[in-house]
One Martini backbone bead per residue (centre of mass of N, CA, C, O) as a GRO file, in nm:
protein
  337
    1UNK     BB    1  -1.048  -3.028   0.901
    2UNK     BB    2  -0.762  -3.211   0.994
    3UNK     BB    3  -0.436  -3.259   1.057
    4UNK     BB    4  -0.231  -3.447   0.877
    5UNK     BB    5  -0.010  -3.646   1.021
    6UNK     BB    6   0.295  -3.548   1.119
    7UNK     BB    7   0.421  -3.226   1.181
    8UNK     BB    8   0.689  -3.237   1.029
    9UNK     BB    9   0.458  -3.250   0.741
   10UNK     BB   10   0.355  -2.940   0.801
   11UNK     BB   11   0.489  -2.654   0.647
   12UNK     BB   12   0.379  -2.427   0.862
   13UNK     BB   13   0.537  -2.637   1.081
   14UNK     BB   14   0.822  -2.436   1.216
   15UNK     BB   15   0.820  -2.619   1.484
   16UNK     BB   16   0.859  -2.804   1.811
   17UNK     BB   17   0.984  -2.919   2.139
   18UNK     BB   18   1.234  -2.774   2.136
   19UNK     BB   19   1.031  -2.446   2.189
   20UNK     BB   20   0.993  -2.461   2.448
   21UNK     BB   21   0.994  -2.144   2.594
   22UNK     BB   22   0.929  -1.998   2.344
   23UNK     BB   23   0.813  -1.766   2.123
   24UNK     BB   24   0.512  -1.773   1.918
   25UNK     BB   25   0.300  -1.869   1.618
   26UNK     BB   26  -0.024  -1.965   1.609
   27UNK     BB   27  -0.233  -2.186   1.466
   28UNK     BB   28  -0.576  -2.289   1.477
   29UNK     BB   29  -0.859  -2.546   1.507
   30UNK     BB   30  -1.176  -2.427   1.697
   31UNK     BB   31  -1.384  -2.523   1.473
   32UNK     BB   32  -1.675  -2.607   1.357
   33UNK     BB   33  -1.904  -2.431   1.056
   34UNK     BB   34  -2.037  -2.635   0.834
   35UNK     BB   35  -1.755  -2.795   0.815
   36UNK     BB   36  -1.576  -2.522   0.869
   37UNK     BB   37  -1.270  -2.411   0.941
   38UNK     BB   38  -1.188  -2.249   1.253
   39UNK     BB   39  -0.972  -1.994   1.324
   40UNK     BB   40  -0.700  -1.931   1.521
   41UNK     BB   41  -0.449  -1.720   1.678
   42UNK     BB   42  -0.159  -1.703   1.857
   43UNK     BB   43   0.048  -1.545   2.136
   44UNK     BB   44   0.329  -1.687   2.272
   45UNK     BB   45   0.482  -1.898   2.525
   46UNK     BB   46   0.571  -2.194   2.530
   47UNK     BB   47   0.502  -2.438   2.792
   48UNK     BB   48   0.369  -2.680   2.621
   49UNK     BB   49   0.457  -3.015   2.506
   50UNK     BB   50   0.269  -3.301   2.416
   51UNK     BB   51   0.061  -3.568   2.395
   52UNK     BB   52  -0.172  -3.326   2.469
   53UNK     BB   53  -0.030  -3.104   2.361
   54UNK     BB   54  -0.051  -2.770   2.343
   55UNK     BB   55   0.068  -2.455   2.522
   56UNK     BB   56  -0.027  -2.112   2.506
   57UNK     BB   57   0.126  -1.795   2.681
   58UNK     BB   58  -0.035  -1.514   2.646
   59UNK     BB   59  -0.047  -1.170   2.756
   60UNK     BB   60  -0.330  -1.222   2.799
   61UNK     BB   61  -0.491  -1.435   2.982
   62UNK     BB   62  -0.571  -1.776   2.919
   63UNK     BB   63  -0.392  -2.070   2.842
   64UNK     BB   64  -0.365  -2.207   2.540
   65UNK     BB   65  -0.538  -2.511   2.459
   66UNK     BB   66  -0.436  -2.803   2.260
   67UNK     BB   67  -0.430  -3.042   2.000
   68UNK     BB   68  -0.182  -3.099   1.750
   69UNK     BB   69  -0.428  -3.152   1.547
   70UNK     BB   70  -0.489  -2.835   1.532
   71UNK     BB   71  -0.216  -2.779   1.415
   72UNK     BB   72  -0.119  -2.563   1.111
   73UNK     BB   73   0.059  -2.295   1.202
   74UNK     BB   74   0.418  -2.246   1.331
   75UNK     BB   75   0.643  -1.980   1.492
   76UNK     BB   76   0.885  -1.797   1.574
   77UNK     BB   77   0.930  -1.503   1.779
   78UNK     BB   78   1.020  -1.230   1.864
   79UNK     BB   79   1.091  -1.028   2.143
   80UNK     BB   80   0.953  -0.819   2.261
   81UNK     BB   81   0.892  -0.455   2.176
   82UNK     BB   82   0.942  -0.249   2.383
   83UNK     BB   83   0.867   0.028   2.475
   84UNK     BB   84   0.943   0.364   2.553
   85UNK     BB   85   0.978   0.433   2.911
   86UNK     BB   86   0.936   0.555   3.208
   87UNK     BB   87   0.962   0.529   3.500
   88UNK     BB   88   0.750   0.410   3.763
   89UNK     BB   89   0.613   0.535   3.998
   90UNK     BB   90   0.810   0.539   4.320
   91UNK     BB   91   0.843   0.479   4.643
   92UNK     BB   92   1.012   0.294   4.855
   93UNK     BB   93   0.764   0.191   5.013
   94UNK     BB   94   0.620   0.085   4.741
   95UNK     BB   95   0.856  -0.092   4.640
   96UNK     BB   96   0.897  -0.290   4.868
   97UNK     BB   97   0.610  -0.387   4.858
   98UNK     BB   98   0.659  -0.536   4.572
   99UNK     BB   99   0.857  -0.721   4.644
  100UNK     BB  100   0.747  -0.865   4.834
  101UNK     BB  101   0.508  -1.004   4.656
  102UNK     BB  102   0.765  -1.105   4.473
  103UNK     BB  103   0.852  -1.242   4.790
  104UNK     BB  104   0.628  -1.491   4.955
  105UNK     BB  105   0.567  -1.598   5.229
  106UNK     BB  106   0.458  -1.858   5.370
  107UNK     BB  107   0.448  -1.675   5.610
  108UNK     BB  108   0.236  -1.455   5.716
  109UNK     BB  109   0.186  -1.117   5.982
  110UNK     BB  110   0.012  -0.887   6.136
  111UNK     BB  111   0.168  -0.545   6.253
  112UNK     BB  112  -0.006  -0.327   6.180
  113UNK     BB  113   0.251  -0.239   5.903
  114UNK     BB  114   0.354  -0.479   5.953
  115UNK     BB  115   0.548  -0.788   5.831
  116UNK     BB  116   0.539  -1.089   5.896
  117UNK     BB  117   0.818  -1.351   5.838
  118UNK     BB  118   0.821  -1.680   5.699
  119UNK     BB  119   1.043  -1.961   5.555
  120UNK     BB  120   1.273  -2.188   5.718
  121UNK     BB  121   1.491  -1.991   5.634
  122UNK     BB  122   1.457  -1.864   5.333
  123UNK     BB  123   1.605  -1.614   5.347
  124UNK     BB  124   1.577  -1.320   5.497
  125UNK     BB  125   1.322  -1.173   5.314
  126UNK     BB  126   1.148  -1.452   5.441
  127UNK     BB  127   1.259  -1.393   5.754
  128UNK     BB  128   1.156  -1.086   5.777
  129UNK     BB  129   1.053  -0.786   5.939
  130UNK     BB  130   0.895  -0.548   5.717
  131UNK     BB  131   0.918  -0.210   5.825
  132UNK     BB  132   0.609  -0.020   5.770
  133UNK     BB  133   0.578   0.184   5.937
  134UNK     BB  134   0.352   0.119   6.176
  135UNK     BB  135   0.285  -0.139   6.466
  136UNK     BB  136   0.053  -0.042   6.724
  137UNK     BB  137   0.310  -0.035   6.923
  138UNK     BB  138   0.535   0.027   7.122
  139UNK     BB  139   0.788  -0.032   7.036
  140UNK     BB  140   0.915  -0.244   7.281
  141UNK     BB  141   0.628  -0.409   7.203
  142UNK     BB  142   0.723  -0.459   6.886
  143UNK     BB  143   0.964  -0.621   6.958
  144UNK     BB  144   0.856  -0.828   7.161
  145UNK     BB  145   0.680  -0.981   6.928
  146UNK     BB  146   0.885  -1.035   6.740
  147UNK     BB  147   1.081  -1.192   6.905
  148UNK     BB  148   0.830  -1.453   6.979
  149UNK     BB  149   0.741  -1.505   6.676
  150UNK     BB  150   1.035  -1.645   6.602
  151UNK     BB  151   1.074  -1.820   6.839
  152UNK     BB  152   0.834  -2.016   6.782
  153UNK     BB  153   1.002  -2.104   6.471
  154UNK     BB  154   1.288  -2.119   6.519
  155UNK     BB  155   1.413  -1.796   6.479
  156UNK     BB  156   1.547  -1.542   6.386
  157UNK     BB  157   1.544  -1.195   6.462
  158UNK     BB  158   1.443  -0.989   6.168
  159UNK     BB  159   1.512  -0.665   6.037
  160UNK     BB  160   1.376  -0.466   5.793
  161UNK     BB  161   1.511  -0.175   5.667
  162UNK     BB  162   1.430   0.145   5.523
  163UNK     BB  163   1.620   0.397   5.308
  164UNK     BB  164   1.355   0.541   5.316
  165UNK     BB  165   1.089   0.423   5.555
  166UNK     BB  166   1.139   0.357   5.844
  167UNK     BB  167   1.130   0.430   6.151
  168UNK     BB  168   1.323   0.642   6.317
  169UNK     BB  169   1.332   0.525   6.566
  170UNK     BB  170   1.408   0.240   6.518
  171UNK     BB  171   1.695   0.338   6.376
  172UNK     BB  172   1.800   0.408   6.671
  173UNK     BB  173   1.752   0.153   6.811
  174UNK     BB  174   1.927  -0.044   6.646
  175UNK     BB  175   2.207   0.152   6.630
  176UNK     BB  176   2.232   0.111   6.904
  177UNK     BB  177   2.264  -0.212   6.922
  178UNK     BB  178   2.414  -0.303   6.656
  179UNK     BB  179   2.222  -0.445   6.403
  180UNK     BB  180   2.351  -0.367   6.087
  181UNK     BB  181   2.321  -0.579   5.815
  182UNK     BB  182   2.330  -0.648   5.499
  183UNK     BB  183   2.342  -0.441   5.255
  184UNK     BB  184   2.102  -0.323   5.042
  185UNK     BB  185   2.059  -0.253   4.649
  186UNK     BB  186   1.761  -0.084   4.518
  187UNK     BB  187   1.757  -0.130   4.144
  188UNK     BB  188   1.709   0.076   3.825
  189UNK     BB  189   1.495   0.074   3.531
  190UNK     BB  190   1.424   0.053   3.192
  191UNK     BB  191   1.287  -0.220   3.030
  192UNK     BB  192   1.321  -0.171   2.755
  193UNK     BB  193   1.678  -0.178   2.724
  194UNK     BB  194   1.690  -0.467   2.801
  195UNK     BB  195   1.571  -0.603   2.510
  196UNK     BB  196   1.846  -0.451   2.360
  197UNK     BB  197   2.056  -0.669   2.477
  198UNK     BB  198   2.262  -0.829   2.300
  199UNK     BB  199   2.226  -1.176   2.251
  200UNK     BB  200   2.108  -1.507   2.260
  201UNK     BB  201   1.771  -1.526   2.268
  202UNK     BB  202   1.713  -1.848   2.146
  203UNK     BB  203   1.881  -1.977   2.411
  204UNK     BB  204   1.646  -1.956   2.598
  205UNK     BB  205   1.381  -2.052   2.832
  206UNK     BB  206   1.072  -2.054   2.914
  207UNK     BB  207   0.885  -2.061   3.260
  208UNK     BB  208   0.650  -2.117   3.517
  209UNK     BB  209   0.862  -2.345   3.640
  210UNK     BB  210   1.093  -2.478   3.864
  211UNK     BB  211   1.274  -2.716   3.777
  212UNK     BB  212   1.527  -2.889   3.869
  213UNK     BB  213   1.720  -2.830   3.640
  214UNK     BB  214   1.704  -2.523   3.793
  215UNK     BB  215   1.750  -2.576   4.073
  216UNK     BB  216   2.061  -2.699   4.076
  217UNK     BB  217   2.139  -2.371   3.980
  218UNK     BB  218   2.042  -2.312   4.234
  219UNK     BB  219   2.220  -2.205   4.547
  220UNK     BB  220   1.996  -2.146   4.803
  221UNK     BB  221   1.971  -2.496   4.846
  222UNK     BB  222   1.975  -2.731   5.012
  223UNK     BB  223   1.894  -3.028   5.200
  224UNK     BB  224   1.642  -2.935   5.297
  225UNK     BB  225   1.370  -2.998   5.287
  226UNK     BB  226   1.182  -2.747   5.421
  227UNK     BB  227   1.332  -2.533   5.252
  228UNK     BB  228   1.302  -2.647   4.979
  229UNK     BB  229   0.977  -2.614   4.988
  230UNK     BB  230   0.993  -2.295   5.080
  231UNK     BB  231   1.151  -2.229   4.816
  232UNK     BB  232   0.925  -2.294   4.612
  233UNK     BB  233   0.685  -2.132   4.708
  234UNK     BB  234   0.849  -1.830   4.702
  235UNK     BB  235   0.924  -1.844   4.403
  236UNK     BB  236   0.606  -1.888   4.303
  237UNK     BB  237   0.532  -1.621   4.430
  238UNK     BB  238   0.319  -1.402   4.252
  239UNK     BB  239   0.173  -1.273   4.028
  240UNK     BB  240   0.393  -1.313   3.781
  241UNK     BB  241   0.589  -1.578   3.701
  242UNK     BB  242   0.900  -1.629   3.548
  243UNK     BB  243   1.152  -1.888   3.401
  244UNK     BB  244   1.491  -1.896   3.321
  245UNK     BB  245   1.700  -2.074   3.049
  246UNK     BB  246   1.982  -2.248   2.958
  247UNK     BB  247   2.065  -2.497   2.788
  248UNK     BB  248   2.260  -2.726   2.748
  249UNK     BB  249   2.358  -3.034   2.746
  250UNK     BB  250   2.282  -3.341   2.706
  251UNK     BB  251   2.203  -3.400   3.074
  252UNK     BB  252   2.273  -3.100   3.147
  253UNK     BB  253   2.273  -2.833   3.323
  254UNK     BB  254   2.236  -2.530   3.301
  255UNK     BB  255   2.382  -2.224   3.232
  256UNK     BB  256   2.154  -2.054   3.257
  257UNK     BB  257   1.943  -1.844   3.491
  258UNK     BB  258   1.602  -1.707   3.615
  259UNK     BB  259   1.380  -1.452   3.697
  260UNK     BB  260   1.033  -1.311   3.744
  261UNK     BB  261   0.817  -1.050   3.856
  262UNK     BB  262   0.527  -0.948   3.763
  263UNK     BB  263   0.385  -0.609   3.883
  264UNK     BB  264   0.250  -0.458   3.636
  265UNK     BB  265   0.478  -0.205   3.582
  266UNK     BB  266   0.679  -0.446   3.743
  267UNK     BB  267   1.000  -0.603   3.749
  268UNK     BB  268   1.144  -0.869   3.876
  269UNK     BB  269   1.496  -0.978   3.955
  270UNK     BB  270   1.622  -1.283   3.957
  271UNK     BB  271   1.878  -1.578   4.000
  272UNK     BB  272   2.131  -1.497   3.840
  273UNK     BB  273   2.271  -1.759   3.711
  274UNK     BB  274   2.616  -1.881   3.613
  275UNK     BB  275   2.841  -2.101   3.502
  276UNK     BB  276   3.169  -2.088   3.590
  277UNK     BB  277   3.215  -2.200   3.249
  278UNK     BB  278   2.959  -1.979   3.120
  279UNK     BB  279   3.114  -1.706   3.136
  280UNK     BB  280   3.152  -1.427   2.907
  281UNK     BB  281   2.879  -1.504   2.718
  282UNK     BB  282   2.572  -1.333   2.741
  283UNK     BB  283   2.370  -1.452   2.920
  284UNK     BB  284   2.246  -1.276   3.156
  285UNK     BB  285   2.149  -1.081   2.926
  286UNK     BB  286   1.969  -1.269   2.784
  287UNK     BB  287   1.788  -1.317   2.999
  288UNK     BB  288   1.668  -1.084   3.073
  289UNK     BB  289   1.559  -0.998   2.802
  290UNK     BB  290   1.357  -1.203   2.807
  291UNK     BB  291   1.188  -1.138   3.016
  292UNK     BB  292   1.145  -0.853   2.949
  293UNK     BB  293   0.980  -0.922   2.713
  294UNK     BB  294   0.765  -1.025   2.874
  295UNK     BB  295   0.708  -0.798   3.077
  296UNK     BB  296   0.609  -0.609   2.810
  297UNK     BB  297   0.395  -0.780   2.734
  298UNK     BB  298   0.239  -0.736   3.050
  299UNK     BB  299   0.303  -0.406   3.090
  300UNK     BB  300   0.599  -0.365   3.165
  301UNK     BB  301   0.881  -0.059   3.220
  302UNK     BB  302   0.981  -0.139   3.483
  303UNK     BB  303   1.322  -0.266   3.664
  304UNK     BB  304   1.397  -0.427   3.951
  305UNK     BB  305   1.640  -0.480   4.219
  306UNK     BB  306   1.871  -0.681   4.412
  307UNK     BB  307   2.203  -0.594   4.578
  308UNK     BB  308   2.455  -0.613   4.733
  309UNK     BB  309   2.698  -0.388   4.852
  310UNK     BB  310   2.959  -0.621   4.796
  311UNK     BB  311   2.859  -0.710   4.464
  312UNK     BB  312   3.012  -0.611   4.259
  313UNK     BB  313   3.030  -0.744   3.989
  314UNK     BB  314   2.706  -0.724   3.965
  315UNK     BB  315   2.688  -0.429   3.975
  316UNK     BB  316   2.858  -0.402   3.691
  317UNK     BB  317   2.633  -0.513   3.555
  318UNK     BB  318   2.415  -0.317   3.589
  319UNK     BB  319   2.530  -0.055   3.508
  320UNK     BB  320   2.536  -0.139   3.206
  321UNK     BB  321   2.195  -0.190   3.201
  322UNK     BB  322   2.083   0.095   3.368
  323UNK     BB  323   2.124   0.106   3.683
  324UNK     BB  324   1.987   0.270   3.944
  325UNK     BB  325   1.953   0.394   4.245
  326UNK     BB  326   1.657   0.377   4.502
  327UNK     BB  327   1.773   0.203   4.768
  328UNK     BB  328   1.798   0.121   5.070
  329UNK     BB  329   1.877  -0.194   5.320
  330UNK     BB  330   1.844  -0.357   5.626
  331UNK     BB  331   1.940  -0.593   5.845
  332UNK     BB  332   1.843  -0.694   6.160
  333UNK     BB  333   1.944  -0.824   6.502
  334UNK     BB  334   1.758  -0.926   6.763
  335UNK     BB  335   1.830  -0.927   7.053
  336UNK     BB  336   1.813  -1.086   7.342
  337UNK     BB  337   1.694  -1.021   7.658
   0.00000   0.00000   0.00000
């Protein structure tokens, strides 16, 4: 038998396409065999509903898509319940690493241990030189090497310091230089604690994709056609990405956004932004919770992100979150010789 009639006159399917982005529990007929129907069960995200069926996306494997008429019993459920667990072992230079992969420029090219990053000019972090280890050249020319590499993309000549972590000798010629900008604090917690912060867990929407209506509200984007396909590539890339969204009125762009980008024992958060007329009503930490749960549902335990060293704002709300610092760096502007 195949489920008769149109979904809202289903009994036990008490969903809709309005939870689409909502974690569900969902029943279908996956076969007949001698002509009985064989039931499966899914847990996970709601990622599409439309005219071609319904797609959810489980804690782990690839996500199943099934057509309507085959959907028998659907509800949502709360968000995942992550257990507590101490923080995810790394070292300084093991978390930049991990952050990289999590904000992947659209060109990288290795030098030695280094990573040059090019991404049209989106963002510091995806257009400069990550300096971990040795460059595998003496320092004088794999600075020329660096400066040479972005003057080819018409791009300034920027080096991600981290302390500690980057070459002794490099910190001492860049502090030499003067050439020390926008100092930045990476800053951790146990995951666990984000998914029980605060309410409003229901009017979240988790999605695959950062969709226009997400774009709008990221603020990081100008008009610049190429920086903006830029930051599209740099946004959706990394090991399992997911994006969130308060939806506002119909019509109206998002009340508040974020990003999460799952790898392995790590979450990494970012782009958490609360529309100026909807903030102080507790979106952003519902966002994060919903990340979060989503993040440890696919077995991640710890949580890092990055935040301006004069972000006050920001770091008092990360503080109440129980983030504390695991190391700092900053950008470098290599002066042309």
């Amino acid at each position: 038998m195949i489920a008769e009639g149109p979904v809202e006159s289903r009994p036990e399917v008490r969903i809709d396409r309005s939870d689409v982005g909502r974690r569900v529990s969902v029943r279908r007929i996956s076969e007949f065999v001698d002509d009985r129907p064989v039931f499966r069960d899914s847990i996970g995200v709601l990622t599409s509903w439309d005219d071609a069926g319904l797609t959810v996306t489980p804690r782990i494997g690839e996500p199943v898509s099934f057509p309507e008429r085959l959907l028998v019993a659907g509800k949502t459920v709360p968000v995942f319940p992550a257990r507590r667990a101490p923080l995810p072992a790394a070292t300084p230079v093991e978390l930049q690493r991990i952050a990289g992969r999590g904000w992947p420029a659209v060109e990288q090219e290795r030098l030695g241990e280094w990573t040059l990053r090019a991404a049209a000019g989106f963002t510091r972090r995806a257009n400069s030189v990550q300096a971990l280890g040795e460059p595998g050249l003496p320092l004088p020319q794999a600075l020329d090497a660096v400066r040479r590499w972005y003057a080819a993309r018409g791009l300034p000549a920027y080096v991600e310091v981290i302390e500690p972590g980057s070459p002794e000798a490099l910190r001492a010629e860049l502090d030499r230089l003067g050439a020390a900008l926008a100092p930045t604090l990476v800053r951790v917690a146990p995951l666990a604690g984000l998914t029980r912060i605060g309410a409003g867990h229901e009017r979240v929407r988790l999605s695959r994709t950062a969709g226009a209506s997400w774009m709008s509200v990221y603020r990081r984007v100008g008009e610049d056609a190429a920086v903006e396909e830029a930051a599209r590539k740099v946004l959706h890339g990394g090991p399992s990405v997911w994006f969130a969204s308060v939806p506002g009125a119909a019509g109206q762009p998002p009340l508040a956004i974020g990003r999460c980008v799952v790898d392995g024992p790590w979450a990494c958060f970012g782009a958490i932004e609360v529309q100026p007329y909807a903030r102080r009503a507790g979106l952003a930490t519902a966002v994060m919770a919903v990340l979060a749960g989503r993040a440890a549902e696919e077995g991640a335990t710890g949580a890092y992100l990055q935040v301006e060293a004069e972000n006050a704002g920001a770091i008092a709300l990360y503080d109440g979150l129980g983030f504390t610092t695991s190391h700092t760096y900053h950008y470098a502007l290599l002066p042309q010789p």
